[in-house]
Backbone as CSV, one residue per row, in Angstrom:
resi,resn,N_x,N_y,N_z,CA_x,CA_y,CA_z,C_x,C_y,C_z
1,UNK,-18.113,-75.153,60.064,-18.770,-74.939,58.783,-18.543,-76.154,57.905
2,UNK,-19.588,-76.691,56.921,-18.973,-77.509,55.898,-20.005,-77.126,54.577
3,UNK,-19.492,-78.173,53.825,-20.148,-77.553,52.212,-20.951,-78.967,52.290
4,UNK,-22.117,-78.850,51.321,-23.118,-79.657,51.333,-23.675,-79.796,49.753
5,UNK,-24.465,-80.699,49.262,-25.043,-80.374,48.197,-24.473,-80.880,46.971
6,UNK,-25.103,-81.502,46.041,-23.986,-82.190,44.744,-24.028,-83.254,45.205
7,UNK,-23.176,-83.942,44.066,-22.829,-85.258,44.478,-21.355,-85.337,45.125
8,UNK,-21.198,-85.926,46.221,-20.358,-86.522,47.399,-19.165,-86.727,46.788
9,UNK,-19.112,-87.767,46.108,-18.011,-87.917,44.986,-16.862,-86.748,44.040
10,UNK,-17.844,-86.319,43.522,-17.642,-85.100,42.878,-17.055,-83.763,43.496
11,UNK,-17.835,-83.565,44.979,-17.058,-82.551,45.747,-15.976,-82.808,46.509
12,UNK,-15.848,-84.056,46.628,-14.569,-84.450,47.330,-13.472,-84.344,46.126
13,UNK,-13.630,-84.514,45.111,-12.485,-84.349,43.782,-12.471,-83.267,43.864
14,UNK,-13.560,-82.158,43.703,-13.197,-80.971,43.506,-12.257,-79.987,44.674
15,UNK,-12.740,-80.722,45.653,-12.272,-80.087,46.814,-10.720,-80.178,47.125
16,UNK,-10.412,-81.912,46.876,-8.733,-81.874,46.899,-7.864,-80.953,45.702
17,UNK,-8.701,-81.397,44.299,-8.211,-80.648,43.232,-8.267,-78.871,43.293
18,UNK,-8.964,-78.393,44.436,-9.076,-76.929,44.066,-7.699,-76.576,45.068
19,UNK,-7.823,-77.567,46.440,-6.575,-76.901,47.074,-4.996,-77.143,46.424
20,UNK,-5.235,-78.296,46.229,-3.958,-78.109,44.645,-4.138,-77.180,43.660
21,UNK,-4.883,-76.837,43.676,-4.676,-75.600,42.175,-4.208,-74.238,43.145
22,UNK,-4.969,-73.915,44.409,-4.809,-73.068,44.856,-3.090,-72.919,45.360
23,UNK,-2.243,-74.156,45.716,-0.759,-74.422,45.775,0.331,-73.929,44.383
24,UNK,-0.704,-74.485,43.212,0.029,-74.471,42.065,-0.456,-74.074,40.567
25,UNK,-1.611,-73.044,40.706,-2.049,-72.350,39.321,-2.476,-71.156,40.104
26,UNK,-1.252,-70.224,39.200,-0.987,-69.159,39.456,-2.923,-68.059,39.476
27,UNK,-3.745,-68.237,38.317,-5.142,-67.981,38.195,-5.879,-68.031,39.549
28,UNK,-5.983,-69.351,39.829,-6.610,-69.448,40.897,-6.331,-69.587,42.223
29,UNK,-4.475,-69.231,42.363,-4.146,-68.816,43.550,-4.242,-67.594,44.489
30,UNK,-4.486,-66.276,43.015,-4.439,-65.371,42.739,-5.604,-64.831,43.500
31,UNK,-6.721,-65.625,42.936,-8.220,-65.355,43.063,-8.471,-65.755,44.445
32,UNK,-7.996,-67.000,45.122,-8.224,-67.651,46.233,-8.093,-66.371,47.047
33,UNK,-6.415,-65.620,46.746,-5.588,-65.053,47.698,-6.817,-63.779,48.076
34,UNK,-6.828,-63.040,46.462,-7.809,-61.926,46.566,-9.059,-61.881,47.396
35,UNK,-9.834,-62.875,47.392,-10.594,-63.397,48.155,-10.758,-63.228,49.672
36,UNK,-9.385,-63.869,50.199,-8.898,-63.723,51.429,-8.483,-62.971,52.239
37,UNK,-7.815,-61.976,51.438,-7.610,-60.534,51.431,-9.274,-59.384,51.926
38,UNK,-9.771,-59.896,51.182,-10.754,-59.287,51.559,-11.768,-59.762,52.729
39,UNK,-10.991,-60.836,53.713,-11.732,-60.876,54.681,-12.249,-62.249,54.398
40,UNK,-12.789,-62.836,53.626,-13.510,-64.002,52.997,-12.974,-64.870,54.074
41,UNK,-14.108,-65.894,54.852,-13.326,-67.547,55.051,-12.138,-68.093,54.613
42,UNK,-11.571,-69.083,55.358,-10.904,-69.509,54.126,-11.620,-70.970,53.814
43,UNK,-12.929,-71.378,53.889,-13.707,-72.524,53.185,-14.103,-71.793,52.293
44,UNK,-14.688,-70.694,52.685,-15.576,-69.915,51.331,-14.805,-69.647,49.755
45,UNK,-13.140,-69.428,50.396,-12.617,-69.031,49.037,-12.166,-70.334,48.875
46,UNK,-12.086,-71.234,49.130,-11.632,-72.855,48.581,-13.267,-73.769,47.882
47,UNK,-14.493,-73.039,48.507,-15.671,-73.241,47.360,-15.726,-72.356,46.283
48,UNK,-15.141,-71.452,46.194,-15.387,-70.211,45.282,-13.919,-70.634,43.966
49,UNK,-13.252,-71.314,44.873,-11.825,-71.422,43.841,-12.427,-72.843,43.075
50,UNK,-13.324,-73.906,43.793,-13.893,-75.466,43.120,-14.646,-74.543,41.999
51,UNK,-15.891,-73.653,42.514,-16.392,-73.273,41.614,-15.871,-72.852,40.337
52,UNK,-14.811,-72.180,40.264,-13.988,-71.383,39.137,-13.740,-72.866,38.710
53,UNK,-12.838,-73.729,39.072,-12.410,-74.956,38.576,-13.474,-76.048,37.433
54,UNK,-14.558,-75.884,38.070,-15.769,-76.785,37.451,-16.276,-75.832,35.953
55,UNK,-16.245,-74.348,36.461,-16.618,-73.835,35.651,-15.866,-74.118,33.889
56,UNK,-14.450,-73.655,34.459,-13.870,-73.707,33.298,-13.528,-74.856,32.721
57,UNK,-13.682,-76.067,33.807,-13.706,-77.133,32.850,-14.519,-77.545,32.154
58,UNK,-15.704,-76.868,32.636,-17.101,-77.216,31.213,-17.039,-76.427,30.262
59,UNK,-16.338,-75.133,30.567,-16.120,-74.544,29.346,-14.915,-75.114,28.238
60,UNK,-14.157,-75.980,28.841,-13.044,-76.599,27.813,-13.742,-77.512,27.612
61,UNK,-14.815,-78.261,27.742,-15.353,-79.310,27.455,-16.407,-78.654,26.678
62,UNK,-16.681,-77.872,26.762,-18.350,-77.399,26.060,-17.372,-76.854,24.357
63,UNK,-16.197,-76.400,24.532,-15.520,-76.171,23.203,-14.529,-76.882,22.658
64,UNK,-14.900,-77.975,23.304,-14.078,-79.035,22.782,-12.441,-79.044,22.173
65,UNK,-11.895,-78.370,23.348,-10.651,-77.550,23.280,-9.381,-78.359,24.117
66,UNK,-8.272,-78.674,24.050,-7.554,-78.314,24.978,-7.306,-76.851,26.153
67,UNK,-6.944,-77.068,27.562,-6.995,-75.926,28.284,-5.104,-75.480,27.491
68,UNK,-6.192,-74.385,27.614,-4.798,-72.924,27.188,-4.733,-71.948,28.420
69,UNK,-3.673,-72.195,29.190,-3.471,-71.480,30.031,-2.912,-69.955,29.995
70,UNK,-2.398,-69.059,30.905,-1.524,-67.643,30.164,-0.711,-67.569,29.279
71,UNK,0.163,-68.669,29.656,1.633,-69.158,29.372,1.460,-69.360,27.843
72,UNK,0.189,-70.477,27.820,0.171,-70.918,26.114,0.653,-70.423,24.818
């Protein structure tokens, strides 16, 4: 299987950065895990964990915010 689509660049960042998040943010380790649990790939929940990642960073960017994590 592989992931396709986007720019090349961009999914290769996202892709190293999601399996680091999935190692070390508790959110989206959580989500990865749940995921997996339920049977899911494990590419599918490492696109599904980039996705969450991209998402919320446009949302800290779209509100021109620092990220506030649980902890905050």
């Amino acid at each position: 299987a592989h992931i396709a689509g986007g720019r090349l660049s961009v999914r290769c960042a996202l892709y190293m950065a999601s399996l680091s998040a999935i190692r070390a943010n508790p959110p989206i380790r959580d989500f990865y895990q749940r995921l997996r649990d339920q049977g899911k790939p494990g590419k599918l929940a490492i696109v599904a964990a980039m996705r969450k990642l991209i998402t919320t960073a446009n949302a800290v960017i779209a509100n021109d915010a620092p990220w506030k994590g649980k902890s905050d």
